[in-house]
N, CA, C and O atoms as a GROMACS GRO file, in nm:
protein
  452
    1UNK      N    1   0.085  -0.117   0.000
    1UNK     CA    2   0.000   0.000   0.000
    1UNK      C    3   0.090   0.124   0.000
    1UNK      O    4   0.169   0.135   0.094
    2UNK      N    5   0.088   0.198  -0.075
    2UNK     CA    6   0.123   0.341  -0.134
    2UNK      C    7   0.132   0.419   0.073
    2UNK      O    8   0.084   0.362   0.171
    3UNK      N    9   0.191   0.522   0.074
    3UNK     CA   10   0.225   0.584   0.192
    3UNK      C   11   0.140   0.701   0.217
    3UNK      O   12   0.130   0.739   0.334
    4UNK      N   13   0.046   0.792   0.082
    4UNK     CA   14  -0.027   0.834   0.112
    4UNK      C   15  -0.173   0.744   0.142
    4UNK      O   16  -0.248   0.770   0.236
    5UNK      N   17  -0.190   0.660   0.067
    5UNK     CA   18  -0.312   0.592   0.109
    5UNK      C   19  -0.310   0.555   0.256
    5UNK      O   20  -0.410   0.579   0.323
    6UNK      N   21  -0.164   0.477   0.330
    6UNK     CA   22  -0.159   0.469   0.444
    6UNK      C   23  -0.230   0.611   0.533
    6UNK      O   24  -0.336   0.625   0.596
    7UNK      N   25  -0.128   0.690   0.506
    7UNK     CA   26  -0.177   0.823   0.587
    7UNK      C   27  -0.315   0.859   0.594
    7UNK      O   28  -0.385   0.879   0.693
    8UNK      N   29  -0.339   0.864   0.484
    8UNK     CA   30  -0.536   0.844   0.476
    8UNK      C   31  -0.614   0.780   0.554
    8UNK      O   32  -0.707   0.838   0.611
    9UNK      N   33  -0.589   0.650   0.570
    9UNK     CA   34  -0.683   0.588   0.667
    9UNK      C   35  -0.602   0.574   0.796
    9UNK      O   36  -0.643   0.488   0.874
   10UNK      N   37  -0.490   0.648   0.834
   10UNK     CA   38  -0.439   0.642   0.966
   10UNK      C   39  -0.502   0.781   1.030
   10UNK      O   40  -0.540   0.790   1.146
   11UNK      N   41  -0.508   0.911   0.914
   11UNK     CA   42  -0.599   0.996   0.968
   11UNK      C   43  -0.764   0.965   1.012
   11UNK      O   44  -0.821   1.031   1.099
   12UNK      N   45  -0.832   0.847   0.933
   12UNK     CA   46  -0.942   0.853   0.950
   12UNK      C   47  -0.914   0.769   1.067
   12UNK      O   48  -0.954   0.671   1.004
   13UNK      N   49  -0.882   0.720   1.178
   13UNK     CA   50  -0.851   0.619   1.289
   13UNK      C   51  -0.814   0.455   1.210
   13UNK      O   52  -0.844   0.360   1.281
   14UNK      N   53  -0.776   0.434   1.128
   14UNK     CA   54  -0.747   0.264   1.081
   14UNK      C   55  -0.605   0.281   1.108
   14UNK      O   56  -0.528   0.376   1.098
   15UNK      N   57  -0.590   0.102   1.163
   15UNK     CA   58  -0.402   0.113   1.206
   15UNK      C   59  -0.390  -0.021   1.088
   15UNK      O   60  -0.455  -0.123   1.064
   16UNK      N   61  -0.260   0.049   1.027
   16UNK     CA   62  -0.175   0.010   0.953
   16UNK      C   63  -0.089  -0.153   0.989
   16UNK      O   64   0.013  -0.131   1.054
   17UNK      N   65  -0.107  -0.274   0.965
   17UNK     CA   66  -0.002  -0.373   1.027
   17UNK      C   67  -0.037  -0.449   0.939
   17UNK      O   68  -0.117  -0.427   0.848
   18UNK      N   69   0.047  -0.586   0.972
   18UNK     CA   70  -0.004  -0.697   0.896
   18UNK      C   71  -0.102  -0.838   0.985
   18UNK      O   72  -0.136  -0.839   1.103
   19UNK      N   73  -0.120  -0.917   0.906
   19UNK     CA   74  -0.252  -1.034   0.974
   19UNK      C   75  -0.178  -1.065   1.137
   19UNK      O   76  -0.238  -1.072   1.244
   20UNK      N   77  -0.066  -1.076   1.116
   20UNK     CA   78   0.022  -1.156   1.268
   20UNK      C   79  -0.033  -1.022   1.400
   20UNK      O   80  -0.076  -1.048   1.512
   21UNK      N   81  -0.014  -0.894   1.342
   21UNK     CA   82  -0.071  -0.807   1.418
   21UNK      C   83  -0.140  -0.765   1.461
   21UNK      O   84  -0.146  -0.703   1.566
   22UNK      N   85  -0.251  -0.804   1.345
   22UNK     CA   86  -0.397  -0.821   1.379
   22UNK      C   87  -0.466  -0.914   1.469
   22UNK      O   88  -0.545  -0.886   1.558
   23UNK      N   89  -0.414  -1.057   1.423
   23UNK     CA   90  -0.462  -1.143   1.480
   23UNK      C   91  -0.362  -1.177   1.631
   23UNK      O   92  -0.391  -1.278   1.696
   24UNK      N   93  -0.246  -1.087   1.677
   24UNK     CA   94  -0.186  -1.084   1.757
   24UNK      C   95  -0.097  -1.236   1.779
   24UNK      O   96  -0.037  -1.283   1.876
   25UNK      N   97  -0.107  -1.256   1.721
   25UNK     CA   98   0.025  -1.413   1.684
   25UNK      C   99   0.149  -1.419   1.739
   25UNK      O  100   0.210  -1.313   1.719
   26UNK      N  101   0.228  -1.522   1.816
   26UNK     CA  102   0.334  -1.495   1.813
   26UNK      C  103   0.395  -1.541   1.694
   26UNK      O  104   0.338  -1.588   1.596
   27UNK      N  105   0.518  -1.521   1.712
   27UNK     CA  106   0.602  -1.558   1.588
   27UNK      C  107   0.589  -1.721   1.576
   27UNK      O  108   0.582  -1.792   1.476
   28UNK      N  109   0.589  -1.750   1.697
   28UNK     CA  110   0.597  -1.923   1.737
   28UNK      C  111   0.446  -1.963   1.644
   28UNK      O  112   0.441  -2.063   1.573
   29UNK      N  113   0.339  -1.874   1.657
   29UNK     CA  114   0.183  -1.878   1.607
   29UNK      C  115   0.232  -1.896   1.469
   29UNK      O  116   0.238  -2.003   1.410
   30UNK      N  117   0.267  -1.779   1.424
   30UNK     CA  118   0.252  -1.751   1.296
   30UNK      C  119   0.315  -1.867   1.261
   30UNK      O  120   0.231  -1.956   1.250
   31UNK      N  121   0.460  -1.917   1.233
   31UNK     CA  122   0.538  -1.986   1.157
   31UNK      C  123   0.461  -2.121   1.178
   31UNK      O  124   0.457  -2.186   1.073
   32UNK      N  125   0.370  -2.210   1.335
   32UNK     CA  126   0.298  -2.290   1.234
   32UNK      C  127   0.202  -2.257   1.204
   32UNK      O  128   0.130  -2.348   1.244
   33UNK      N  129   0.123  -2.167   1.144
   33UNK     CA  130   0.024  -2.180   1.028
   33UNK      C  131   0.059  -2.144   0.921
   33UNK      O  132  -0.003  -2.180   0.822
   34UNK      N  133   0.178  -2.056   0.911
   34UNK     CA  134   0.266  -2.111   0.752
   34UNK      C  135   0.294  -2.250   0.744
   34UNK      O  136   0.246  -2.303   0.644
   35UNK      N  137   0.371  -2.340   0.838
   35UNK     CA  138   0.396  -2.492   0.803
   35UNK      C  139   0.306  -2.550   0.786
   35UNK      O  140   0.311  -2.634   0.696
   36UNK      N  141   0.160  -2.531   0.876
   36UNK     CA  142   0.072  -2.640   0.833
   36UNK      C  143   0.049  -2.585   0.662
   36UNK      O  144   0.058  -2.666   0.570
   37UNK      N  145   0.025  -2.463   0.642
   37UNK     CA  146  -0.031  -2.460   0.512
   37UNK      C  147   0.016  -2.420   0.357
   37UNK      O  148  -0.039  -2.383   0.254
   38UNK      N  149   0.216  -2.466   0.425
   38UNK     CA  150   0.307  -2.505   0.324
   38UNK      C  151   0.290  -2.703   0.264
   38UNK      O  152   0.292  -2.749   0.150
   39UNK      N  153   0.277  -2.761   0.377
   39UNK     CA  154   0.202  -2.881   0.401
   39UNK      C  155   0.088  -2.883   0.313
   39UNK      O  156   0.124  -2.939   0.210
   40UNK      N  157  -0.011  -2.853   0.307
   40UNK     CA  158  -0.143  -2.857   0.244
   40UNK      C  159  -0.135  -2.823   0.131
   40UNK      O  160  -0.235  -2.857   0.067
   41UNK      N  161  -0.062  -2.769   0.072
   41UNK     CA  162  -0.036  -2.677  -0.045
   41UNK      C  163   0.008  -2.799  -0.124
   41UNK      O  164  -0.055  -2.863  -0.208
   42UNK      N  165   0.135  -2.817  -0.078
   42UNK     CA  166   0.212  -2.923  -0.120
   42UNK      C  167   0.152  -3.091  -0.120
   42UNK      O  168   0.214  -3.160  -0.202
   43UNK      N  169   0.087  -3.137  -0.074
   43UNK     CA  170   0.001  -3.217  -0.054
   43UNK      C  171  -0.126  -3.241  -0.206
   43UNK      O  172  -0.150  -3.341  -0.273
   44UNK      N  173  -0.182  -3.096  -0.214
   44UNK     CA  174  -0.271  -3.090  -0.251
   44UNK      C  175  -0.201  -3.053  -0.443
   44UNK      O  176  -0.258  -3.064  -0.551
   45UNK      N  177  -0.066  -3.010  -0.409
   45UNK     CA  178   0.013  -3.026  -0.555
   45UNK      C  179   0.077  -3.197  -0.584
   45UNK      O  180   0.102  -3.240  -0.697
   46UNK      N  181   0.091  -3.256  -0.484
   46UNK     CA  182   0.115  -3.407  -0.546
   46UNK      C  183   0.012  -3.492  -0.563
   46UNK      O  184   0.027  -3.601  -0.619
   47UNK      N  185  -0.111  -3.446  -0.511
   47UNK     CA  186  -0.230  -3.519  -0.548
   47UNK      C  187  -0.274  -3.489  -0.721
   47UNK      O  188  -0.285  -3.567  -0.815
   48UNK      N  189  -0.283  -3.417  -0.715
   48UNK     CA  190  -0.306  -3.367  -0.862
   48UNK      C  191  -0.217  -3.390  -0.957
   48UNK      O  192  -0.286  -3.420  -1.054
   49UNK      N  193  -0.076  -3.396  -0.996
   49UNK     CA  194   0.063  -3.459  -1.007
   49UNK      C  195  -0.018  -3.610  -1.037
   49UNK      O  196  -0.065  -3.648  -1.145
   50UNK      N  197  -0.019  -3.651  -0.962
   50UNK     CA  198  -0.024  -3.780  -0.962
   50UNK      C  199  -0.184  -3.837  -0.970
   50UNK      O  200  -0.230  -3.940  -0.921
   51UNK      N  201  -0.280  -3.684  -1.086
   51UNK     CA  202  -0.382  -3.746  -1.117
   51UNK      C  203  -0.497  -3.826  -1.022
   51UNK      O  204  -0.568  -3.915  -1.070
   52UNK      N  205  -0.503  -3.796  -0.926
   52UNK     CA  206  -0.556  -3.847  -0.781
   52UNK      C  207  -0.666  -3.756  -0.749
   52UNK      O  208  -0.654  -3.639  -0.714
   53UNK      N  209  -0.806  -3.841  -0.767
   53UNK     CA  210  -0.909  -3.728  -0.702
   53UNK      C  211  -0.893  -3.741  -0.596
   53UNK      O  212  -0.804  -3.807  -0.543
   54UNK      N  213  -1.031  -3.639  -0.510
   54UNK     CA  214  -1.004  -3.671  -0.366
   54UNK      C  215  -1.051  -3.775  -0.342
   54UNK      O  216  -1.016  -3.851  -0.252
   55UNK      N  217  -1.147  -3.791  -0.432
   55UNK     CA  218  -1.189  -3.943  -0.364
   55UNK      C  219  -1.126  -4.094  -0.355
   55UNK      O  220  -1.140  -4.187  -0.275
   56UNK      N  221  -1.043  -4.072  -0.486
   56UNK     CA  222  -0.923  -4.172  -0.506
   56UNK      C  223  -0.867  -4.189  -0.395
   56UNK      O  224  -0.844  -4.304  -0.356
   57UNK      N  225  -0.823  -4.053  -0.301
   57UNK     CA  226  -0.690  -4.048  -0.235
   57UNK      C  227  -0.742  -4.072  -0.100
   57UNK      O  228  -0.679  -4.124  -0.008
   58UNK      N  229  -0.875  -4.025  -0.097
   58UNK     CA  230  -0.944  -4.081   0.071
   58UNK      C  231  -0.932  -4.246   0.073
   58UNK      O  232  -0.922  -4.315   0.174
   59UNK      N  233  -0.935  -4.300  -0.091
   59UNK     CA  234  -0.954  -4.450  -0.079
   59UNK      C  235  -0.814  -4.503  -0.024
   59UNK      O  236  -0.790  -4.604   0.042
   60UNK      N  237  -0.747  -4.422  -0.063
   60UNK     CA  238  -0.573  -4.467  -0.059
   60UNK      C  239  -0.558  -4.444   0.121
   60UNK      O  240  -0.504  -4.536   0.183
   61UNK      N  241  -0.598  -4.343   0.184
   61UNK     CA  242  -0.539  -4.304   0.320
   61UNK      C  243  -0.700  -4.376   0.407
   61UNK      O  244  -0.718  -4.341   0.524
   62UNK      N  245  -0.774  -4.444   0.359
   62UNK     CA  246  -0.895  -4.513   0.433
   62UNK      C  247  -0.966  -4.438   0.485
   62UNK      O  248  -1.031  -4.466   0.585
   63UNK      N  249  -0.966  -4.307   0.413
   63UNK     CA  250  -1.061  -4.183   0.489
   63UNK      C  251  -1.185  -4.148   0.387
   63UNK      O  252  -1.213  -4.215   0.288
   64UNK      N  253  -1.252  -4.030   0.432
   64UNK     CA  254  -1.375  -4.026   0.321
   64UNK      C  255  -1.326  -3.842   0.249
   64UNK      O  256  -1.218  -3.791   0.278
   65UNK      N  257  -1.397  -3.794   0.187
   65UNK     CA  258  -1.343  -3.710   0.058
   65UNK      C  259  -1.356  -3.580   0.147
   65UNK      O  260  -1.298  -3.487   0.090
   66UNK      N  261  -1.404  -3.549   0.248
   66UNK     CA  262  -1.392  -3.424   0.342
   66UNK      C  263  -1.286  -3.385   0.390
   66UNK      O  264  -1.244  -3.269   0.381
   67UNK      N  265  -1.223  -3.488   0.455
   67UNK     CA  266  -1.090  -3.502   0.515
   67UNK      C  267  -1.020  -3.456   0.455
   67UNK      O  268  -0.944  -3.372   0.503
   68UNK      N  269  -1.015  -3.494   0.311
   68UNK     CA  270  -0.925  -3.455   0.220
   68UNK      C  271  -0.925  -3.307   0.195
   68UNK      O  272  -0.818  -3.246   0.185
   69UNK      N  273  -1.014  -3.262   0.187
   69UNK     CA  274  -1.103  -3.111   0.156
   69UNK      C  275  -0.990  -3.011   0.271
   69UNK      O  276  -0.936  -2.901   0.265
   70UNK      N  277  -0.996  -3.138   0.383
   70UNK     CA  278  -0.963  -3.021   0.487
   70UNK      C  279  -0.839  -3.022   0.492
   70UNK      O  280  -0.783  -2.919   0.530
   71UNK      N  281  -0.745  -3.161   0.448
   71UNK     CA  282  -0.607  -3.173   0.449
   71UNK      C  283  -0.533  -3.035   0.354
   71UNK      O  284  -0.438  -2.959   0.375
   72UNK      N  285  -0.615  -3.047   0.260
   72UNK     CA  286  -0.597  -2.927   0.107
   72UNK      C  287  -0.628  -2.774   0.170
   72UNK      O  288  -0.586  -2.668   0.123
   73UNK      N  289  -0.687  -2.786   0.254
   73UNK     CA  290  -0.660  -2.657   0.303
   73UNK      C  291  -0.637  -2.577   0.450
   73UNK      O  292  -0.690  -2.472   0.486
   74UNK      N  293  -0.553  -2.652   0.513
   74UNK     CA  294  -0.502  -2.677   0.619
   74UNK      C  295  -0.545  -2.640   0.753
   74UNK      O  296  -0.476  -2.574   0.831
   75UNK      N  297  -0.679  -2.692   0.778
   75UNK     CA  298  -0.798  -2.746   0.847
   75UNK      C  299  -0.712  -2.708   0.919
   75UNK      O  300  -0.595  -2.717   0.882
   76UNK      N  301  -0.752  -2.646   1.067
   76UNK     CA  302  -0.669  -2.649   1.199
   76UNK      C  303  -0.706  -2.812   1.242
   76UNK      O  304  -0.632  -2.861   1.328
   77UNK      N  305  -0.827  -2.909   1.180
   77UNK     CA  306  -0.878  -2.980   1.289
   77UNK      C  307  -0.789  -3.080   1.259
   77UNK      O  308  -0.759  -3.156   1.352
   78UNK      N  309  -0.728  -3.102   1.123
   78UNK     CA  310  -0.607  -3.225   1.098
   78UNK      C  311  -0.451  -3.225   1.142
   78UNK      O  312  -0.359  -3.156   1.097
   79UNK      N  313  -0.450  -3.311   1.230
   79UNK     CA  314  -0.316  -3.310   1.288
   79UNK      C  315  -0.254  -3.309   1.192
   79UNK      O  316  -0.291  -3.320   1.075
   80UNK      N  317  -0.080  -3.283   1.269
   80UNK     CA  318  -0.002  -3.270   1.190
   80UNK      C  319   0.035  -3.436   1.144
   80UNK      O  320   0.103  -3.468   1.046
   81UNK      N  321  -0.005  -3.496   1.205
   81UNK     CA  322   0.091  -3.652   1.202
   81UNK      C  323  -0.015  -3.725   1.090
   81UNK      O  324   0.016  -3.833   1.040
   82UNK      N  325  -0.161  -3.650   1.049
   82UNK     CA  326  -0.210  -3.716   0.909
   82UNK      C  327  -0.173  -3.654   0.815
   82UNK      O  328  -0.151  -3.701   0.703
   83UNK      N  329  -0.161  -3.520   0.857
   83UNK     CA  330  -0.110  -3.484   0.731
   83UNK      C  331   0.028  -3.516   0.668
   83UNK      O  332   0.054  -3.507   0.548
   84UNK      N  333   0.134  -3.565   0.792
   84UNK     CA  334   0.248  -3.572   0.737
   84UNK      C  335   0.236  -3.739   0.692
   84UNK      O  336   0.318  -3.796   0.620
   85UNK      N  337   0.153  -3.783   0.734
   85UNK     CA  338   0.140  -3.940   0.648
   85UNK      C  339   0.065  -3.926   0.523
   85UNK      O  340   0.069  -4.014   0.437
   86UNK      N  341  -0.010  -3.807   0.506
   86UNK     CA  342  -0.081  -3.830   0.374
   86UNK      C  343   0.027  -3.792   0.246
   86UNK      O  344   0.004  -3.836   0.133
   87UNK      N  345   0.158  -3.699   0.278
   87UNK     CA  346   0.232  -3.684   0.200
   87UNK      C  347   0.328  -3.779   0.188
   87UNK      O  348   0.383  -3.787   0.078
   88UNK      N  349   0.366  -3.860   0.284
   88UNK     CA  350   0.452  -3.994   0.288
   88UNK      C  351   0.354  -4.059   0.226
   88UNK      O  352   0.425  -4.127   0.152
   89UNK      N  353   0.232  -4.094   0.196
   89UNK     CA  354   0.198  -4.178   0.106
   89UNK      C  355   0.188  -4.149  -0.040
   89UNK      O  356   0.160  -4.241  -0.116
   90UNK      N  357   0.213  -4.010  -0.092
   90UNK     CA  358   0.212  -3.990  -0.198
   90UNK      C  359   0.342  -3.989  -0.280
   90UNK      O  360   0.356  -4.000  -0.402
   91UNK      N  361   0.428  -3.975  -0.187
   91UNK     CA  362   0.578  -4.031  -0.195
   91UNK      C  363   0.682  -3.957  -0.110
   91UNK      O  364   0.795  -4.002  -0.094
   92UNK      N  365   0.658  -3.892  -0.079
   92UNK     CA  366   0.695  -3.748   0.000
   92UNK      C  367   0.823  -3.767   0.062
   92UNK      O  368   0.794  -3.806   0.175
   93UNK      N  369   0.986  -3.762   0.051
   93UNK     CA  370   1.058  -3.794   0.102
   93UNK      C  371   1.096  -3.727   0.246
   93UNK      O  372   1.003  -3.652   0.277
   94UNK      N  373   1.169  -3.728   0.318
   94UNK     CA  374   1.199  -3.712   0.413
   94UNK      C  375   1.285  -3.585   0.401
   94UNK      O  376   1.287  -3.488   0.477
   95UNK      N  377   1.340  -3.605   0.313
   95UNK     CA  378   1.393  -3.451   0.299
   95UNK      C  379   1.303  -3.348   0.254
   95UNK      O  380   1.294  -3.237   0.307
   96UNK      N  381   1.221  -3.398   0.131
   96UNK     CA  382   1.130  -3.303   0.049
   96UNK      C  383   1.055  -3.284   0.181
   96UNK      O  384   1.022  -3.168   0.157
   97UNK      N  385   1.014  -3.302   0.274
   97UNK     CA  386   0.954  -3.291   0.406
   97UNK      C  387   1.027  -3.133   0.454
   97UNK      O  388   0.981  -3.018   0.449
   98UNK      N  389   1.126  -3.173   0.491
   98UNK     CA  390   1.222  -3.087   0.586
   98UNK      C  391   1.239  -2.934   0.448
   98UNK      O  392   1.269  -2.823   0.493
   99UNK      N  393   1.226  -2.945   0.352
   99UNK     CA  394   1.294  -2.840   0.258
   99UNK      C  395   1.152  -2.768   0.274
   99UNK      O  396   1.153  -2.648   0.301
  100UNK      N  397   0.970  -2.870   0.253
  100UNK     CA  398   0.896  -2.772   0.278
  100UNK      C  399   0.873  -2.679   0.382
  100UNK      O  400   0.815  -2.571   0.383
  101UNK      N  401   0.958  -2.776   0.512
  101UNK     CA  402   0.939  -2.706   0.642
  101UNK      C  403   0.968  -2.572   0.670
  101UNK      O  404   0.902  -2.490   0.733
  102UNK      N  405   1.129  -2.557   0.589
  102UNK     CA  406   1.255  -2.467   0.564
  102UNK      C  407   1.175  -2.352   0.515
  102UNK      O  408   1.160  -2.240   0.564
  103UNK      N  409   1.129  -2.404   0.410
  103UNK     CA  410   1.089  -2.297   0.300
  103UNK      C  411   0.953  -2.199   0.398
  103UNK      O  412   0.944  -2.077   0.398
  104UNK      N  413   0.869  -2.288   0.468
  104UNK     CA  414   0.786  -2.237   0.489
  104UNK      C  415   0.818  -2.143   0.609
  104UNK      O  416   0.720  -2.074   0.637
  105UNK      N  417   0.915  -2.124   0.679
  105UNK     CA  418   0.935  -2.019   0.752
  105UNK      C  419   0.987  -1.908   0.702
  105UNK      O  420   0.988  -1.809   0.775
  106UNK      N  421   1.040  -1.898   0.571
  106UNK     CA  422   1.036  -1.798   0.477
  106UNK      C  423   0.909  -1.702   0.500
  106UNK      O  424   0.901  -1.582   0.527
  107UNK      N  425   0.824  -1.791   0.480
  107UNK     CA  426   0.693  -1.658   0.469
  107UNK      C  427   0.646  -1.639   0.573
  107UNK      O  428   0.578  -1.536   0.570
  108UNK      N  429   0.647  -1.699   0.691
  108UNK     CA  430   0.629  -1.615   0.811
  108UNK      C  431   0.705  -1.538   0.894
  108UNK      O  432   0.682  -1.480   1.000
  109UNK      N  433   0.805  -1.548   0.820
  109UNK     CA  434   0.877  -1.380   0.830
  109UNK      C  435   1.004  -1.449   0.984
  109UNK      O  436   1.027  -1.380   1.083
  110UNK      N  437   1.054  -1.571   0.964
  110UNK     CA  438   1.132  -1.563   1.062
  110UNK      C  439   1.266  -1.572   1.040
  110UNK      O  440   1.329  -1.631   0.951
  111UNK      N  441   1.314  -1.483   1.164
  111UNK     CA  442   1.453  -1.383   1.119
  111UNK      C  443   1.544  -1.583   1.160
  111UNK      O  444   1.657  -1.596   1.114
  112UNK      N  445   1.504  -1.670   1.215
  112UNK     CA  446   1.599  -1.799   1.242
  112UNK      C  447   1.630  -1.862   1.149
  112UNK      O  448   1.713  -1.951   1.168
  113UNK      N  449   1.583  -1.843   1.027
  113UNK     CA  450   1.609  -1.898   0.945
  113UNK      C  451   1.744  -1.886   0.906
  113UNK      O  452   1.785  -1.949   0.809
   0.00000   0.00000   0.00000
């Protein structure tokens, strides 16, 4: 956003930040809901890759086609330990694991990286 537009709605009372500020997150917050939904992303790009509806892929992980819905978009309600088996079943290596992990603290902005 442009610096006069800022000023504009900082005169009319609106404060200027981003979602982590809004939603008051810690950093610890923020970075996992980037991982879970570097995870889901990625998940939901090897399903398709590999030509896999959802319903195919609920057949493959013994679940039904919601689950999947929610895996694809990183449902707070799906642990991390299905989701990290639903990408080990699509082939998901152990590293390609750890590089999405890496990557995904990129976008939540952490200086540990």
């Amino acid at each position: 956003m442009d610096k006069d537009k800022q000023a504009k709605l900082a005169s009319k009372g609106w404060k200027i930040g981003t979602v982590n500020e809004f939603l008051e997150l810690t950093p610890a917050e923020a970075t996992y809901i980037e991982l879970r939904l570097a995870l889901s992303e990625n998940l939901q790009q090897r399903r398709t890759q590999k030509q896999l509806t959802p319903s195919q892929f609920a057949q493959l992980l013994n679940a039904n086609p919601s689950q999947i819905e929610k895996l694809e978009t990183g449902e707070a309600s799906v642990s991390l330990d299905f989701l990290i088996r639903s990408l080990l079943t699509l082939g998901a290596t152990v590293k390609e694991l750890a590089e999405i992990m890496v990557h995904s603290q990129d976008f939540a902005g952490n200086p540990n990286v």
